[in-house]
C-alpha positions as CSV (number, residue, x, y, z in Angstrom):
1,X,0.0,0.0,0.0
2,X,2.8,2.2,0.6
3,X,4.3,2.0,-2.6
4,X,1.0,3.2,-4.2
5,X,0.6,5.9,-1.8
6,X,4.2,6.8,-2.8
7,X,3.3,7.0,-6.3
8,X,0.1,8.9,-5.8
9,X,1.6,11.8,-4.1
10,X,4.6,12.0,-6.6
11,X,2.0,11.9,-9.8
12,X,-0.4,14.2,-7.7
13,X,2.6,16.3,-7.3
14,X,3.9,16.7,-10.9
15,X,3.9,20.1,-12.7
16,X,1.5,18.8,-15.5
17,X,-0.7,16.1,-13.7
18,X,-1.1,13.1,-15.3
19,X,-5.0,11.9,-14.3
20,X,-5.0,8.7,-16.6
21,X,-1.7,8.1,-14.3
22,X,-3.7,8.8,-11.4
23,X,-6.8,6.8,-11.9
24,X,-4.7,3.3,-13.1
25,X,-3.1,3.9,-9.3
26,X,-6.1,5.0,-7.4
27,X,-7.6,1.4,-9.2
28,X,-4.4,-0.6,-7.9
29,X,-5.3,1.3,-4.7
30,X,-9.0,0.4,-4.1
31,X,-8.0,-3.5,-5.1
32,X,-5.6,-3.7,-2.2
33,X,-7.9,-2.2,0.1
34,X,-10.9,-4.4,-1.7
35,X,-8.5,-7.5,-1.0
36,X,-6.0,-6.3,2.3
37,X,-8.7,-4.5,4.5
38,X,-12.5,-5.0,5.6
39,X,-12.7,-0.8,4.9
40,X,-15.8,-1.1,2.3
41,X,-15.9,2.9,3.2
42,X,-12.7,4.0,1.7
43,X,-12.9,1.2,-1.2
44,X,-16.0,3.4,-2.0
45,X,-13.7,6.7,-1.5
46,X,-11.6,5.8,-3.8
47,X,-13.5,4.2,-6.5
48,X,-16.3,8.0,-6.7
49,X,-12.3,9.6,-6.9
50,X,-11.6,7.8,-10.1
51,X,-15.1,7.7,-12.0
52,X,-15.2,11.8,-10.9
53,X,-11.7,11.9,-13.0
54,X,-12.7,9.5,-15.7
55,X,-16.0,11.3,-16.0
56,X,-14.2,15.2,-16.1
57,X,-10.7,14.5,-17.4
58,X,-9.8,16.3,-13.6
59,X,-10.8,15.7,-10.0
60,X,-13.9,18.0,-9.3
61,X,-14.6,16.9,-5.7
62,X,-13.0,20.7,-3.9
63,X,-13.3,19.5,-0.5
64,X,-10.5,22.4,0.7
65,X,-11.7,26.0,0.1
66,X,-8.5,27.3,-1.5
67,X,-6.9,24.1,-3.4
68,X,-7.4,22.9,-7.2
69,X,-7.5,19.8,-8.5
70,X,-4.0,18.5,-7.6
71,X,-4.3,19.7,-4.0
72,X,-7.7,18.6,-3.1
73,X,-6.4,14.2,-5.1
74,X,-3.3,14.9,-2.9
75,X,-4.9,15.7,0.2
76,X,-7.2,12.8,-0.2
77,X,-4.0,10.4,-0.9
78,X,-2.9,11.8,2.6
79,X,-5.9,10.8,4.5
80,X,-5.9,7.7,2.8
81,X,-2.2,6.6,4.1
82,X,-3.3,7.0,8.0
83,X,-7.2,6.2,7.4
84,X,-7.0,4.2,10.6
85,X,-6.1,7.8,12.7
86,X,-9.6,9.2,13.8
87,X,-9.2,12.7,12.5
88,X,-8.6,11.3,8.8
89,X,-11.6,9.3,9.3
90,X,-14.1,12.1,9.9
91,X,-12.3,14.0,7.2
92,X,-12.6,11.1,4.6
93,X,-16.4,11.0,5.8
94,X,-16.5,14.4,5.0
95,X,-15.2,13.8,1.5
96,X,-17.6,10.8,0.8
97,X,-20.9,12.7,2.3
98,X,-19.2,15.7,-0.7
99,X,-18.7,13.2,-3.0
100,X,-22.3,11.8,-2.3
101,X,-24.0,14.9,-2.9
102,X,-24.7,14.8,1.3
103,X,-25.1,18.5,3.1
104,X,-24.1,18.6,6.5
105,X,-26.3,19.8,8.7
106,X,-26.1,23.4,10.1
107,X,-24.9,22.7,13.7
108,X,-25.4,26.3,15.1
109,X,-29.0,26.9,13.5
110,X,-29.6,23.2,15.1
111,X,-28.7,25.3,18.4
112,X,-30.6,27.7,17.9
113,X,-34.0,26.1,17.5
């Protein structure tokens, strides 16, 4: 798992991103999960990343306020090498409620009813 992560971020990282490169590794990466770990969340993750680049030729999900593309795929390949640690996990359920279409709710108007 490492290795792919490893080739993620370095393929995230390039100066003209390569998203073919990126969605042949982000399959590689689901498979392992699919065959390594019982984490039918993130396989999920990973396989709404790579239809969203097959489908727009780029990675549309913005789940950071200020970051493109390359920043928000990169970010995710982050979370996705700890997803055990309980901060990534909120923040990957973050990304899959975003990727899903999924609002949070409001919490202060919640408060103030």
């Amino acid at each position: 798992m490492k290795e792919i992560i490893e080739k993620l971020k370095k393929a995230s990282a390039e100066e003209n991103t390569n998203f073919e490169h990126i969605v042949e590794l982000l399959k590689e990466l689901r498979e392992y999960f699919k065959a390594n770990l019982n984490e039918p969340g993130i396989v999920k993750i990973i396989r709404m990343a790579y239809e969203n680049i097959e489908e727009n030729d780029t990675y549309t999900f913005l789940y950071l306020e200020d970051g493109d593309a390359k920043e928000n795929i990169s970010y995710l390949v982050d979370l996705l090498a700890d997803h055990t640690n309980k901060y990534n996990k909120e923040e990957l359920q973050d990304i899959r409620n975003l990727m899903e279409g999924i609002e949070e709710e409001d919490e202060e108007i919640e408060e103030e009813e």
